[in-house]
Wavefront OBJ file of the C-alpha trace (Angstrom):
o trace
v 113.767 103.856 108.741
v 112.701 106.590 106.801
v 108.938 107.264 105.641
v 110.093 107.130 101.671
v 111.871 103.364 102.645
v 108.627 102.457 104.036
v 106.665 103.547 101.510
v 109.016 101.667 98.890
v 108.311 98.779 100.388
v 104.634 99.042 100.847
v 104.842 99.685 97.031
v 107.121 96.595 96.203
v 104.442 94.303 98.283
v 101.134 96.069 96.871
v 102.827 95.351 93.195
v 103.928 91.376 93.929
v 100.583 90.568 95.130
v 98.801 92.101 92.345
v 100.616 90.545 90.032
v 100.389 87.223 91.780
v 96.395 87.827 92.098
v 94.945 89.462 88.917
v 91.485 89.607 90.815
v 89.917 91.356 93.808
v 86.540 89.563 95.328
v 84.693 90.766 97.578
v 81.175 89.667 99.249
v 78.493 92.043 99.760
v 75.282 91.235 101.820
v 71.731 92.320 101.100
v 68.836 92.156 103.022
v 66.250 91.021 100.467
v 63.098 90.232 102.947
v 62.233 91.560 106.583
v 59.222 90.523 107.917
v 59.695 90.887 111.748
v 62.076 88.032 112.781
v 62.121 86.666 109.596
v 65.308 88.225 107.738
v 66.062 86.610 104.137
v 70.228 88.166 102.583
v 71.159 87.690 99.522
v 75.205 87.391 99.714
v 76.458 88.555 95.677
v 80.241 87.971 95.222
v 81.961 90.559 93.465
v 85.517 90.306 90.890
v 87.237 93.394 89.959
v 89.419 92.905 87.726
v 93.371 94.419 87.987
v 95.570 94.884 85.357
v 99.008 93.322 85.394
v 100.725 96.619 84.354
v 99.264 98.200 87.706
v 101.281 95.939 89.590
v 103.932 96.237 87.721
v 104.555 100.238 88.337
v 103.680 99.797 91.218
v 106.800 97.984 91.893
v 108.789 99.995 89.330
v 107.659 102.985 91.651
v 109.009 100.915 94.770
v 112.247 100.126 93.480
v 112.544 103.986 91.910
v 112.487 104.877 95.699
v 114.343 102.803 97.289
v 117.068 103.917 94.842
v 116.380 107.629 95.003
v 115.250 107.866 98.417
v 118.139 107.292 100.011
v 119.918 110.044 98.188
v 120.392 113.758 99.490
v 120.788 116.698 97.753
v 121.875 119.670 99.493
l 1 2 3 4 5 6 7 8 9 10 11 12 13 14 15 16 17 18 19 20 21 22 23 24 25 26 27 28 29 30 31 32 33 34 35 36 37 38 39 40 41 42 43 44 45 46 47 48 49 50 51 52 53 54 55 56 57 58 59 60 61 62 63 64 65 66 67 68 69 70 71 72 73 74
């Protein structure tokens, strides 16, 4: 399998799941308080919101290679 086949299909699966989840989260950890053992974190959840279109050309882009990638031109 060729890299651009690979990298169609990395695009096709990026695109489905960011159109089936609009949102990234994430959880970052702080440390708010350190006083010898005593440690106090603060976990903050994150959302970053993606736009639908993103995925969308993303797999637009996926497809566009699978079609064109197997092509040769001499």
């Amino acid at each position: 399998m060729s890299a651009m086949r690979i990298l169609a299909f990395v695009l096709i699966v990026v695109g489905a799941l960011m159109l089936a989840s609009p949102v990234i989260s994430y959880t970052t950890r702080d440390k708010v308080v350190d006083l010898g053992p005593i440690e106090v974190t603060q976990e903050d959840k994150h959302r970053v919101p993606v736009p639908p279109i993103l995925g969308g050309i993303a797999v637009v882009a996926g497809l566009a290679l699978l079609v064109t990638g197997g092509r040769r031109t001499a």
